[in-house]
Structure formats: structure tokens, C-alpha cells
DRENTORLUM-232387 format. One line per 3 residues: number of its first residue (from 1); their letters; for each residue x, y, z of C-alpha. Coordinates in pm, 1 decimal. Example, Ala and Ser with C-alpha at 12.3 -4.5 7.8 and 13.67 -1.06 7.14 Angstrom:
BEGIN
1	as	1230.0 -450.0 780.0  1367.0 -106.0 714.0 $
//
This chain:
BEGIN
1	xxx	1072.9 177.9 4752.6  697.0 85.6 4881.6  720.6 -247.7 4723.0 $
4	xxx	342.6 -335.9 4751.8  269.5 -696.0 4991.2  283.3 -981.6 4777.0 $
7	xxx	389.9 -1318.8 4815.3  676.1 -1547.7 4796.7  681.9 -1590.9 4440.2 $
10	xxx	565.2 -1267.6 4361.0  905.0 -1124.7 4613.1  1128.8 -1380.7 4454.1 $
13	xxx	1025.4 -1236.6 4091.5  1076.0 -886.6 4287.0  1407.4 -956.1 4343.8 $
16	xxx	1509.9 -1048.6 4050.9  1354.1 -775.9 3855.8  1563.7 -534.2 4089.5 $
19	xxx	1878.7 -683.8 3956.8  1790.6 -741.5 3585.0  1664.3 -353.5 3623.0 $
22	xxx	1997.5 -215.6 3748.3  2185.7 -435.8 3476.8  1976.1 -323.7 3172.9 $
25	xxx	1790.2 6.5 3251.8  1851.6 255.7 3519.5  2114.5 412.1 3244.8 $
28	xxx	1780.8 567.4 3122.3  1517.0 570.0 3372.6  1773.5 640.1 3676.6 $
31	xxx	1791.9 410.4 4020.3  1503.9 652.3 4141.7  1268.7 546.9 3838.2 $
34	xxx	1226.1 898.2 3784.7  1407.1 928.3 3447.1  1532.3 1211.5 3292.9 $
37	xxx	1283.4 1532.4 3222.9  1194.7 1555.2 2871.7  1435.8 1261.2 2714.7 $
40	xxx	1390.7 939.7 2917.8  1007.7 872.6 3084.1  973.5 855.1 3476.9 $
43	xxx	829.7 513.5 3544.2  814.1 610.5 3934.4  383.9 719.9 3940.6 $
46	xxx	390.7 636.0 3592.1  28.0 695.3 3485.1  152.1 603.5 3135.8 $
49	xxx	216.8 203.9 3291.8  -88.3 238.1 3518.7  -332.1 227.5 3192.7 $
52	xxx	-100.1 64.6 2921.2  -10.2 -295.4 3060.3  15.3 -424.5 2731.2 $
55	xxx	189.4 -125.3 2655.5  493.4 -169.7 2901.1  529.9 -572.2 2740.3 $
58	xxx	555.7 -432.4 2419.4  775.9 -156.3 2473.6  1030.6 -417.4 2647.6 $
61	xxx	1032.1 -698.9 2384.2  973.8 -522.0 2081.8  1091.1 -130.0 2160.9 $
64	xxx	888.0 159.8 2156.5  917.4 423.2 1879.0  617.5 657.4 1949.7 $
67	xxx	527.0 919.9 2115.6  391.2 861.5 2482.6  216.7 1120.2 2731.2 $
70	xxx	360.9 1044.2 3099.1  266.0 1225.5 3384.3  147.5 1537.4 3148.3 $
73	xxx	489.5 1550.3 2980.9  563.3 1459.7 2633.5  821.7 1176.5 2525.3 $
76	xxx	975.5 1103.8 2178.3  1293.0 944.3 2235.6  1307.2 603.5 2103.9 $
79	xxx	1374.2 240.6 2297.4  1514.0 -9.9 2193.9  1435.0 -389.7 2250.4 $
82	xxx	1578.4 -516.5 2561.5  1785.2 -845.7 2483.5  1586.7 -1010.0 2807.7 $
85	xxx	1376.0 -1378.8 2770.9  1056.2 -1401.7 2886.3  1061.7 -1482.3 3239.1 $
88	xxx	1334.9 -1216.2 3300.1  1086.1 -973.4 3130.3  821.4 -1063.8 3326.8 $
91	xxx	1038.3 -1029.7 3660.9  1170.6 -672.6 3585.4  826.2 -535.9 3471.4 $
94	xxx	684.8 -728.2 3811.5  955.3 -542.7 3989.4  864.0 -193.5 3805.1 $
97	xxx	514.2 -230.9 3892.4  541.5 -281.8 4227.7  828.8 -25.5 4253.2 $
100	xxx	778.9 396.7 4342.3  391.8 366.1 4422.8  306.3 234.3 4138.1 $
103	xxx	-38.4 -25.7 4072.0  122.5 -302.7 4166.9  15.8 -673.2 3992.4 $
106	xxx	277.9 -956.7 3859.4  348.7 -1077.5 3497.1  406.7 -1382.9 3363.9 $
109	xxx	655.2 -1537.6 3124.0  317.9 -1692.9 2929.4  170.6 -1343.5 2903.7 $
112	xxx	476.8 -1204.6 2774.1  551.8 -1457.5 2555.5  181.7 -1428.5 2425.9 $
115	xxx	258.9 -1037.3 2395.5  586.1 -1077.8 2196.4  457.7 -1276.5 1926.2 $
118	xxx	267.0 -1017.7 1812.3  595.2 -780.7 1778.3  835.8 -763.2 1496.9 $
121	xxx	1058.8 -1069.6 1663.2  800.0 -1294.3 1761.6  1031.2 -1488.6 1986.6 $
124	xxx	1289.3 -1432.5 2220.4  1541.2 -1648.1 1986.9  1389.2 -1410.4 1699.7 $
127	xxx	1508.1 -1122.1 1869.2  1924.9 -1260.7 2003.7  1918.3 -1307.6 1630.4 $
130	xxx	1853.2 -934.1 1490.8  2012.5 -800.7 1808.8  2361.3 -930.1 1704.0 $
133	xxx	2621.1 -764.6 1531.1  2812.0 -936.4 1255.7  3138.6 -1037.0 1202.1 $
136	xxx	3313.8 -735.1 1012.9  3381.7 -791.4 643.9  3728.1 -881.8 589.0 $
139	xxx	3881.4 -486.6 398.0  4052.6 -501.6 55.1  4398.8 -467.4 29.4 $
142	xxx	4532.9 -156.6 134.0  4234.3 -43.7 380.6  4119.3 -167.7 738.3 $
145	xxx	3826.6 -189.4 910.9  3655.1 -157.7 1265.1  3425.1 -96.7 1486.0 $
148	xxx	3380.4 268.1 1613.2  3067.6 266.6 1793.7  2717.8 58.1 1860.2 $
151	xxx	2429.1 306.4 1880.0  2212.1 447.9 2079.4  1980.8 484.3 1844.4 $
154	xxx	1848.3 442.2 1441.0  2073.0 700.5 1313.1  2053.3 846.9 950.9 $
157	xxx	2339.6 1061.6 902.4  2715.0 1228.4 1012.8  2865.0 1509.7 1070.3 $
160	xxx	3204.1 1692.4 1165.5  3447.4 1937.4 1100.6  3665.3 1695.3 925.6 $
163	xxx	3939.9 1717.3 1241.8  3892.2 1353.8 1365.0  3807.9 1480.3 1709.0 $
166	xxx	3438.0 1433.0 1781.7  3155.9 1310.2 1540.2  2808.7 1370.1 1484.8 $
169	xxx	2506.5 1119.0 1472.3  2152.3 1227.7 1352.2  1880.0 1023.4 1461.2 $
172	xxx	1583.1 981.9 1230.5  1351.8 1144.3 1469.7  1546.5 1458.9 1555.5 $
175	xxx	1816.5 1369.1 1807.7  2150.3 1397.6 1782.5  2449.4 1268.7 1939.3 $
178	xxx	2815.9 1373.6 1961.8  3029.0 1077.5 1938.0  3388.9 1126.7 2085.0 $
181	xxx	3663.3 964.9 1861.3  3898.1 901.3 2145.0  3646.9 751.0 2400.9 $
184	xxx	3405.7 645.0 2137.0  3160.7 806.0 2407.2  2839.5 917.7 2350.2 $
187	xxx	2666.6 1282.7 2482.6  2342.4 1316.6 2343.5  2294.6 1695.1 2278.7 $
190	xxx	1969.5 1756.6 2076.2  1606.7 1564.0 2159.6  1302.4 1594.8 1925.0 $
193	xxx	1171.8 1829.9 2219.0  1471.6 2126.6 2130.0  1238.1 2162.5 1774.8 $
196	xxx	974.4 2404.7 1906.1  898.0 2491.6 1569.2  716.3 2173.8 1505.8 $
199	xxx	480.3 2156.7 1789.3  623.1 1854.4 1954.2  415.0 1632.4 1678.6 $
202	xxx	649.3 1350.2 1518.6  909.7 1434.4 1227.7  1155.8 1286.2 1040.4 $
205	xxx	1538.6 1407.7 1004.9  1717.0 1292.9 662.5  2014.9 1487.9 635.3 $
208	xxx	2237.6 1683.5 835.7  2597.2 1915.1 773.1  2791.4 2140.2 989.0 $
211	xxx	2925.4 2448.7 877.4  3220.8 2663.9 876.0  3075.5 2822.0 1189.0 $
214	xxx	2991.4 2499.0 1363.1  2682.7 2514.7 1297.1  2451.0 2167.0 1231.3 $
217	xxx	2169.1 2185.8 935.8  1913.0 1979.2 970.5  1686.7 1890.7 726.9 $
220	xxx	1272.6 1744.2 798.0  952.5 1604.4 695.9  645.3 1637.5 917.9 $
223	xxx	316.9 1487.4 777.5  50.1 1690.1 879.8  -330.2 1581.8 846.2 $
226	xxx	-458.0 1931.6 738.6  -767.1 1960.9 500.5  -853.3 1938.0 196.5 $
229	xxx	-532.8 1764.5 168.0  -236.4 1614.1 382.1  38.0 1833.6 369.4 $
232	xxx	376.1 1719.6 385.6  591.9 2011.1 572.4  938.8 2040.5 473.0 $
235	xxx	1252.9 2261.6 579.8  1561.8 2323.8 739.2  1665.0 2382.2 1075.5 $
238	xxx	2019.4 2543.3 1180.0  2121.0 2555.1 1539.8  2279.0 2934.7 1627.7 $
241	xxx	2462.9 2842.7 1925.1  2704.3 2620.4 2131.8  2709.8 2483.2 2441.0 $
244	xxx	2992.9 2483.0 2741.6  3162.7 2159.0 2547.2  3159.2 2368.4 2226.8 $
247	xxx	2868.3 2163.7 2061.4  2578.6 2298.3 1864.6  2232.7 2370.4 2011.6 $
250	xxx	1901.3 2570.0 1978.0  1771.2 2445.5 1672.3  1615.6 2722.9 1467.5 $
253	xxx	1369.5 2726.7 1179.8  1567.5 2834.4 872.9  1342.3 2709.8 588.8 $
256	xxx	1010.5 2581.4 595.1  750.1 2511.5 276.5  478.9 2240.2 232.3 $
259	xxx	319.6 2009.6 -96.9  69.6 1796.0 -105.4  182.9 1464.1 117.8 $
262	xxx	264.9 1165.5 -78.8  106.2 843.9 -240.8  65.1 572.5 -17.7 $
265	xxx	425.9 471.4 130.1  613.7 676.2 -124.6  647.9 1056.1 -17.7 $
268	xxx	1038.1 1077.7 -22.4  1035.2 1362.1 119.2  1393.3 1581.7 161.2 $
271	xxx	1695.6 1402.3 282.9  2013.9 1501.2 217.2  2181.0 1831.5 259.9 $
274	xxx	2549.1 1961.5 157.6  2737.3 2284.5 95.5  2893.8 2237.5 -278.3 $
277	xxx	3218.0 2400.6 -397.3  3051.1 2703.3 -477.3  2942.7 2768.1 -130.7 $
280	xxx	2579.6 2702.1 -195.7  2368.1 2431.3 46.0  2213.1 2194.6 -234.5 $
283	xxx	1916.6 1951.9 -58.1  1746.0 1611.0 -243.8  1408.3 1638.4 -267.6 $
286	xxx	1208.9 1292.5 -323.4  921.2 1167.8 -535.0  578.0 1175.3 -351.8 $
289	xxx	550.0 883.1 -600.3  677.7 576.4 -707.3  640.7 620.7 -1037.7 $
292	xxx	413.3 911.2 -1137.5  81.6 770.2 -1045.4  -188.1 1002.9 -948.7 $
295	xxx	-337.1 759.7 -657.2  -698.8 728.5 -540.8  -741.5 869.1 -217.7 $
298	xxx	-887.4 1189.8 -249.8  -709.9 1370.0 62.2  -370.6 1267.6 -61.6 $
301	xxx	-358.1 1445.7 -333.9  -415.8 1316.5 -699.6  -179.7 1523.9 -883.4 $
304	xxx	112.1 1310.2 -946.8  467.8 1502.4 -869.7  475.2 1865.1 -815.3 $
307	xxx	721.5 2129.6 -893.5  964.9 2113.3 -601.2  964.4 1720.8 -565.1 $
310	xxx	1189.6 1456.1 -747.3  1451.4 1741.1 -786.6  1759.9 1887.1 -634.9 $
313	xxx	1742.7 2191.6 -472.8  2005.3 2470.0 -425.5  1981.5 2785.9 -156.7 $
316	xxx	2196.1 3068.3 -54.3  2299.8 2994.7 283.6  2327.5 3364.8 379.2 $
319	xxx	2008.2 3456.2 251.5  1742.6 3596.6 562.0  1423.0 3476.5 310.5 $
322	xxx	1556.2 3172.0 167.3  1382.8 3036.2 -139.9  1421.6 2712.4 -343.8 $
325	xxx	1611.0 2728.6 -657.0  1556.6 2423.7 -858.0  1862.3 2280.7 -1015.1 $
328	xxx	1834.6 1925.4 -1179.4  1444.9 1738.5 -1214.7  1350.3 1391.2 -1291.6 $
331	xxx	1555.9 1222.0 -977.9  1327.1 1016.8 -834.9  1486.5 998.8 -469.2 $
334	xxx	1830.9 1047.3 -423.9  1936.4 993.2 -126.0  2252.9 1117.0 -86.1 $
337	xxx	2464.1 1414.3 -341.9  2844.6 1385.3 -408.0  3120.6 1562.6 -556.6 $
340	xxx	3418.0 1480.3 -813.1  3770.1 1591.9 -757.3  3674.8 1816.3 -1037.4 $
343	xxx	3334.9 1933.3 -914.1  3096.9 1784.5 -1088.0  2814.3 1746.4 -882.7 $
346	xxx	2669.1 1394.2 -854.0  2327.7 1175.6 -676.6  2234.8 832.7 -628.7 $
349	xxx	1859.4 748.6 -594.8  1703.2 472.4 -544.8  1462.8 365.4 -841.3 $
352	xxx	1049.8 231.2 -818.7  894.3 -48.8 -720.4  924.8 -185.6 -1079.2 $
355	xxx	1231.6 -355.0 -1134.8  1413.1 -71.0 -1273.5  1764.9 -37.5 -1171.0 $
358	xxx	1887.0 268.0 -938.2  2047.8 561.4 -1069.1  2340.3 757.4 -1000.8 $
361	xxx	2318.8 1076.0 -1212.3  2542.1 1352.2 -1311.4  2392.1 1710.9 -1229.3 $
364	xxx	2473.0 2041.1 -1416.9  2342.8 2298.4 -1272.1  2175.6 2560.2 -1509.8 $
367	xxx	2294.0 2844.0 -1591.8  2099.0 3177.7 -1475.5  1754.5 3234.5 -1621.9 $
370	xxx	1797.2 2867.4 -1783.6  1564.3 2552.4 -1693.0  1734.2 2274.2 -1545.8 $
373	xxx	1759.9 2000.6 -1718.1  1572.5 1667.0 -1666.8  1646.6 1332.5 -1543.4 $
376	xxx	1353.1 1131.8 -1712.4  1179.2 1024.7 -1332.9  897.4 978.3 -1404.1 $
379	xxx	873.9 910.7 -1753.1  1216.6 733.2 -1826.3  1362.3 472.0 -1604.2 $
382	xxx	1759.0 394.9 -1641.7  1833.0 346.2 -1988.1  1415.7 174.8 -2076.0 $
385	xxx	1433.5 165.1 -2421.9  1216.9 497.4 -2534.1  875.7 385.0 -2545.5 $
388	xxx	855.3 177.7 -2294.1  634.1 223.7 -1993.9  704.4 4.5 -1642.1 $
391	xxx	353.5 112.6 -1544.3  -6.7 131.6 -1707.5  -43.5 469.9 -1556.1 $
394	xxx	300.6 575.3 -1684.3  265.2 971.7 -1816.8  413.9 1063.3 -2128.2 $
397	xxx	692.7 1241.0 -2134.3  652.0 1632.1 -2201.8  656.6 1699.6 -2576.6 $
400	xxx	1079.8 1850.8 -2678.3  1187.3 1721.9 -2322.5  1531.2 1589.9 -2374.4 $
403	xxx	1633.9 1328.6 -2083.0  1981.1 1312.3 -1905.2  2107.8 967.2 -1936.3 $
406	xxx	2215.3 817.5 -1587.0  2574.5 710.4 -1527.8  2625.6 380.4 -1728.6 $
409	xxx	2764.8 92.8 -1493.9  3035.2 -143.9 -1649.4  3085.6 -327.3 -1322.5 $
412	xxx	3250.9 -564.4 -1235.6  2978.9 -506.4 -940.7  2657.6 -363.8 -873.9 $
415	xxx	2489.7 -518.6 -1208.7  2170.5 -618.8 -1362.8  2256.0 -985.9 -1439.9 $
418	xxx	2603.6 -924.6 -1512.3  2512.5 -649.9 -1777.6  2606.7 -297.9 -1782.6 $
421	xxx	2378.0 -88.2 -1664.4  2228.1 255.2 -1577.1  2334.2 202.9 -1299.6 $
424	xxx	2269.5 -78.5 -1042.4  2082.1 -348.0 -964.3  1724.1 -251.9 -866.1 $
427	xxx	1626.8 -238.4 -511.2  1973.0 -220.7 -370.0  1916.5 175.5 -275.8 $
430	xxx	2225.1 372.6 -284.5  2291.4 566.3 20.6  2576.5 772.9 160.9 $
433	xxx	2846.6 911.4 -134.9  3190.6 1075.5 -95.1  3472.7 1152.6 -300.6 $
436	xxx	3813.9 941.9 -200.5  4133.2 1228.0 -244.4  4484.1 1257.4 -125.3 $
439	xxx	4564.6 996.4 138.6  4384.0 709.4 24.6  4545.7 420.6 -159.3 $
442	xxx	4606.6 447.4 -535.4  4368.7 208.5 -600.2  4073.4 381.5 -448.6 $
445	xxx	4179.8 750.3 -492.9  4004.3 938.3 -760.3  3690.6 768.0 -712.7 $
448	xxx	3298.6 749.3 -467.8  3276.5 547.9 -208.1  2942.8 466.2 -203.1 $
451	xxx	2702.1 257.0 56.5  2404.0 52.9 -55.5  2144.2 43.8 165.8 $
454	xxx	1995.3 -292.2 74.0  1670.0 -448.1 -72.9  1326.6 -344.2 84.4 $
457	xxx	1180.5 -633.3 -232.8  1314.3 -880.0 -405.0  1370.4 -917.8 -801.0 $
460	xxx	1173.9 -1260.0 -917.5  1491.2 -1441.0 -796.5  1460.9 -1333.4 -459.7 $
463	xxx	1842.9 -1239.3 -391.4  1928.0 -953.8 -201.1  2118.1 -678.7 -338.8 $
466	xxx	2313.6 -361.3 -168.3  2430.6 -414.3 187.5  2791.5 -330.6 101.5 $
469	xxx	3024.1 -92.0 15.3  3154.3 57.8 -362.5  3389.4 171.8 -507.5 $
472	xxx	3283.3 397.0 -784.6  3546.3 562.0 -1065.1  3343.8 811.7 -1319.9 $
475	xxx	3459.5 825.5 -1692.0  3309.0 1158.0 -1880.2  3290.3 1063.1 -2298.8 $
478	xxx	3331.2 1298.5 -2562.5  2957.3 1254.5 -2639.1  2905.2 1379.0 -2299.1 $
481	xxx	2788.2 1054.6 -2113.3  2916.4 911.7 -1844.8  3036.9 586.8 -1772.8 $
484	xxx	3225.0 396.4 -1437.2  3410.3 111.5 -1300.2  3263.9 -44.0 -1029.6 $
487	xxx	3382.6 -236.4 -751.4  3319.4 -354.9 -424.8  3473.8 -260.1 -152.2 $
490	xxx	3298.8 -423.4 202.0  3031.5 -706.2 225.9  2816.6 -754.6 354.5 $
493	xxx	2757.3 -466.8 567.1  2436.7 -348.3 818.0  2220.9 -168.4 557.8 $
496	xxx	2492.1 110.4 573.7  2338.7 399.5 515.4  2583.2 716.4 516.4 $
499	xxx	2928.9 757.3 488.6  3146.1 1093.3 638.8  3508.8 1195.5 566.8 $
502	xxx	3749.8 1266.5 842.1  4083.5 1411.0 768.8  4340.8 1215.6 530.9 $
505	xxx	4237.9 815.5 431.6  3969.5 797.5 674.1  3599.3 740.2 630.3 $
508	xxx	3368.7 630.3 889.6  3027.0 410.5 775.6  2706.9 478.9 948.3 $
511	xxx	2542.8 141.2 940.0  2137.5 133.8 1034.7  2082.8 -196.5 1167.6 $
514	xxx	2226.0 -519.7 1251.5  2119.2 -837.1 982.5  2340.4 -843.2 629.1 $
517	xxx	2063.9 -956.3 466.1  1640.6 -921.7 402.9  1546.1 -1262.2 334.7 $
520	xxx	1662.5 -1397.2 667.7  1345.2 -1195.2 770.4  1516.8 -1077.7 1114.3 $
523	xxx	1416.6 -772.8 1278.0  1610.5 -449.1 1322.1  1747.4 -319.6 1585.4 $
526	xxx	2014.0 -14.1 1564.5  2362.0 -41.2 1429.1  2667.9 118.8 1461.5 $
529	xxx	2967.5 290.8 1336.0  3282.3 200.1 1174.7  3588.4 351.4 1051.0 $
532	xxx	3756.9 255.1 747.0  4100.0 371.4 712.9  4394.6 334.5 446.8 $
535	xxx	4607.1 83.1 619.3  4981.0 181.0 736.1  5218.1 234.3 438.0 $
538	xx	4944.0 186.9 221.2  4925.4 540.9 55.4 $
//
């Protein structure tokens, strides 16, 4: 091992290290320290510890999330905050650093202590908090509920073939796990490396299907610091191959364009990405707003929205020179796009900073040669009486634009204080959307199940809002609007952020971290899966 010479307390905190190493890390970095090329850093020689004490403290109590250069080599994968107190941090890092010819040196519980409170948990009780998983929500009558999986990773979407045998998780930085539904094993089986299109800089992965052919989409948003202006860079990968276990692999560019990178915190970018009933892939493209302002920093670009963001896109998946047909504007950011029994097409977007509520809109596509129509964003919020502007900078609305109304909530949940609304209450950002058919219990067929995300702000009353599960049943008028009964379903939930369809009354829940809640103030650390399922007898 050339352990360097040290002394009795320094080989007594050796010891230990070895032991609290084998229980919580050679999964990734391997007995050796050498790793795994390309996915997991060597720490055996590990210039990367060498020159980033601090660094390695960090990464241990608070997780590491960036890319790092070790030994000439690359690394994007993402770790995770090891559940360890201070003095057992100290001993494994004393026992990595004077492990596989590395510097050598001690730590202290003080200096890692010191070290933590500068990280997202501040303290070691901070961090047992956010790092455990809650009791499950007790399921409605007529469904069950349980835990699938804990993950590896923040994960942002899944994916199948709808056969119940293996699953797909996308990670928000470009990996992707399959998840088998009979071990509830994980085999990781894309890294952020198998991109070569993007130059190994840092990207973001929002939405991912698999087609008829087996074959994962992947949608992503690089920022890139290009000049005059940032650029945001935008587009589609599709893998065009499998592996020995039948899994996809060898991402491929598909679709690629660029705009002007957002305001501030709030470029959207594109997230989600579906084939509808017609055969056509339709993607969500977000504001690069929050709510049309044009922003003062020259090199972001002061132009408010442009023609491709805030919109729903559709493509023909077979075309070789793909280009973006826009189909609905005026959506601020919906996350996720859903379809009716009768296939009406459907998104839920989270609304601005102002307390508007969030949307979920009904989207006609136009007709050939016609404009789409427009969903107000960001001249009309909800159902703001006309007039009305949530901002000083607020545009005015284009002169003979005629807006879409939103879906009109009439509860009993997901209300602005306890009044209908279009269409819930602000801040609790819809997420993942699907349409419950045969096999599910009268009571919930015919109708989206849909996730809320959870608050990111507070209203003046400072209640949180989302984390849970509804149940959504759409009512077209005569007059054309839309209306729905609202319930809920599970709560509170993990921030659950997508939702995927297996097969006949079953639905697993991708949730993205651990609390139930935002004011607790606890930090996140990943989630997990769960399947929710009509119960026996129950259809």
C-alpha cells in the first residue's frame, strides 16, 4: 500500500480509515484506489488530491458535482455526500492520503468540521437529516405504494418500453442508468463522456424517450460563453445502437441549434421530449425569462424571448435535416407534455417569480401554413384580469393577439386560497404528466396523474406547495375552455419530478431528493423510485 511512516495516532486513524473506506467507497474508486477509467476518479497518484486538500473535505461532506481533471483525464460523474461524522471523515481521507503513493499528511475532525460548515449541510446532524428518506405516504384507496429504488444519482427523467422488465433513469448531467425491475439493480450504461459532440464541457439532460426501435432521445442545454453573446446550445441526441445486454448506446447528435442564453437564473432551456399519437417527437422549450424582461447585462442578451423559446416544438423523427416546427407559444416553461385518452395534447409549466399560479394548458396544434396559437407568457399570466401587469417591465401584448386561456382548476386541491384557478397554486411547479387508461381503478381512470415538484419561494405566507401527487380529470365546455377536478393523490412526496407508465395500473414516480418540504431548509441529496400500482381486485 506504501502507507507513509507516521505515528501512533496518525496509524490508529490509518486503520480506521481502511475500514470506513471499504464500507463506504471502494464500490467507486475500487480496493486498488485506481477507480474506474473515465466514470469514477483514481485516487491512487491522485494529482487532483495532491493540490486540492480542501477540495477532497468538500467533496466528502458536501459531494462534488463538477468537473475535475485527474491524472490528465477528465471526470463528470457526480458524488454524493458520504453519510460519515467528522472524525470518521477525517480518518478515511488520513487513510487516502497516505494510501497508493500519495502526499501523505493527517486531517482532523476540527478541520473538517471547519470545512463542512461552509457546505450546503453545515453540520454533520444537518446532513443525517437531508440524507434520510421519508416514510412513504399512506396510497388512496384502491392503489399501493413502494419503494423501487434509491439512486445513484439526481435523476430527471424515465424511460422504457412499457414491458415492466427494465427501466431507464436519466441523470441531469448526461448519464443514464438501466434499472432492473426484478433485482431493482442498477447498470449504469451512458456517462457524460459517451457525448463527444459536446466537447466534454458540462450540459444538462431534461428529457428523455425510447423509441419503437429501442432507441433513447435525449434532449440538452450547454451554456456556452461565446462572444458577443452567451449562447445557449440546444438539441437532441439519439443513441443508434445496443449493447450485448440489449441496452442503448453511442449517443449521436440528432438536432442541434443555439439562442441567445438566458436572463440571470431563468434560461429554461428544453426539457421534455415525447412521440405524440401522430408519430411526431414534440419537445418543451422554456422561457430565457421570467417574465419578459430584457435584463441588463449586455453579453446576455437584452432581447427578451426569442422565436423558438417559451413554445412547444414538434419534429419529424425520420427526417435526416431536422428542423423546428413551432406548434403552441406563450408557455412559459413546461416541464413536462401529456396526452388525453382522446388526444388532445396537454403541458404543465411552472409560472414566474411573481405570484402567479402555474399553468397546465391545452395545445392545438395548427393546422398547415397556420400560426400557432398563443398562450399569453409573457404578457398574460393565468387568468390576470386583462390589463394587468405582474411586472413594471411587463410588454404589451401584440396588437389582435388572442390568448388561450389555461385549464381552469376547481379543486378540491392544488388551489389559490381555496379558489378556482388557472391552474395551481404558484410555485408548486408541475412536473411529470401521464394519462391513467385501462387497468387503473375507476376512480382514477380517465384522468393525469401529475407530480408537483415543489416550491423553490414562498407566497407571503410562507407554506410550501407541490411535493405530491394529482389526480387531474379534464372537462372540455361548449365555449371551448377547459375546466378539471382535482385531487390529490400522494403527500408529501420527494420533490417528485417525473412519472413513467409501465404496462396495465402501474406507474412508477421518479422522486429528486429526499426532504417533503423547503422550509425545513435541509439539503438535497438524491432520491429514488417508486411504483404505484392499482391494488389487487381493485380494477
Amino acid at each position: 500500500m506504501g502507507l507513509a511512516q507516521s505515528g501512533v495516532d496518525s496509524a490508529a486513524a490509518i486503520a480506521r480509515g481502511r475500514v470506513l473506506f471499504a464500507a463506504n467507497c471502494v464500490l467507486c474508486h475500487q480496493v486498488t484506489g485506481r477507480g474506474t477509467p473515465g466514470v469514477y476518479p483514481p485516487l491512487a497518484g491522485s494529482d487532483w488530491l495532491a493540490a486540492n486538500r480542501r477540495g477532497a473535505v468538500e467533496a466528502v461532506v458536501g459531494g462534488l458535482n463538477r468537473e475535475i481533471v485527474v491524472l490528465g483525464r477528465p471526470y463528470h460523474g457526480q458524488m454524493p455526500a458520504q453519510i460519515l461524522n467528522d472524525a470518521q471523515v477525517a480518518d478515511v481521507l488520513t487513510f487516502v492520503f497516505n494510501s497508493w503513493n500519495n502526499s501523505g499528511g493527517s486531517f482532523s475532525a476540527a478541520e473538517v468540521a471547519e470545512v463542512r460548515s461552509t457546505t450546503q449541510f453545515k453540520t454533520f446532524e444537518a446532513l443525517k437529516v437531508a440524507a434520510g428518506y421519508r416514510p412513504l405516504p399512506k396510497a388512496p384507496e384502491g392503489l399501493v405504494v413502494t419503494e423501487v429504488a434509491r439512486l445513484p444519482d439526481f435523476a430527471t427523467r424515465l424511460a422504457s418500453d412499457g414491458q415492466g422488465q427494465k427501466l431507464y433513469v436519466l441523470g441531469q448531467n448526461g448519464a443514464v442508468w438501466r434499472l432492473d425491475l426484478g433485482t431493482h439493480q442498477f447498470r449504469q450504461i451512458l456517462w457524460p463522456s459517451n457525448y463527444p459532440a459536446l466537447h466534454g464541457a458540462e450540459f444538462q439532460t431534461l428529457g428523455m424517450t425510447l423509441d419503437a426501435q429501442k432507441r433513447l432521445w435525449i434532449t440538452f442545454n450547454q451554456r456556452v460563453e461565446s462572444r458577443p453573446l452567451v449562447t445557449n446550445e440546444v438539441g437532441i441526441f439519439r443513441t443508434r445502437s445496443l449493447d450485448k445486454q440489449g441496452d442503448p448506446t453511442e449517443p449521436e447528435l440528432w438536432f442541434r441549434t443555439s439562442y441567445p442564453f438566458g436572463i440571470g437564473p431563468y434560461n429554461h432551456g428544453i426539457s421534455d421530449i415525447k412521440f405524440g399519437p401522430d408519430g411526431n417527437l414534440y419537445v418543451s422549450s422554456g422561457s430565457r425569462t421570467d417574465g419578459g424582461e430584457t435584463g441588463n447585462v449586455p453579453n446576455l442578451g437584452r432581447m427578451g424571448e426569442v422565436a423558438i423559446t417559451a413554445a412547444v416544438w414538434r419534429f419529424d423523427p425520420k427526417a435526416t435535416a431536422p428542423a423546428i416546427e413551432v406548434v403552441a407559444r406563450g408557455i412559459r416553461n413546461a416541464y413536462s407534455l401529456g396526452w388525453d385518452g382522446a388526444g388532445h395534447l396537454f403541458t404543465v409549466s411552472n409560472g414566474p417569480d411573481a405570484h402567479a399560479g402555474e399553468e397546465m394548458d391545452r395545445v392545438t396544434p395548427p393546422a398547415p401554413g397556420a400560426e400557432p396559437e398563443h398562450h399569453g407568457f409573457p404578457y398574460q399570466f393565468g387568468n390576470t384580469p386583462a390589463g394587468k401587469k405582474w411586472y413594471p417591465y411587463t410588454p404589451d401584448a401584440p396588437a389582435g393577439v388572442t390568448f388561450v386561456m389555461p385549464v381552469l382548476n376547481q379543486g378540491p386541491a392544488g388551489l389559490l386560497d381555496g379558489q378556482p384557478t388557472t391552474t395551481f397554486s404558484p410555485h408548486s411547479s408541475p412536473a411529470g404528466l401521464v394519462w391513467l387508461g385501462d387497468g387503473w381503478p375507476a376512480a382514477y381512470r380517465g384522468g393525469f396523474l401529475m407530480g408537483r415538484f415543489g416550491n423553490l419561494i414562498t407566497t407571503g405566507s410562507g407554506e410550501d406547495s407541490g411535493f405530491d401527487l394529482l389526480h387531474i380529470v379534464p372537462e372540455h365546455h361548449a365555449d371551448g375552455s377547459w375546466t378539471a377536478r382535482t385531487t390529490t393523490v400522494l403527500a408529501p412526496l420527494g420533490r417528485p419530478i417525473d412519472i413513467h407508465l409501465v404496462g396495465r395500473g402501474r406507474a412508477f414516480v421518479l422522486e429528486y431528493t429526499r426532504p417533503t418540504d423547503f422550509k425545513g431548509g435541509q439539503g438535497w441529496l438524491p432520491g429514488r423510485i417508486l411504483e404505484l400500482k392499482a391494488a389487487p381486485g381493485a380494477h
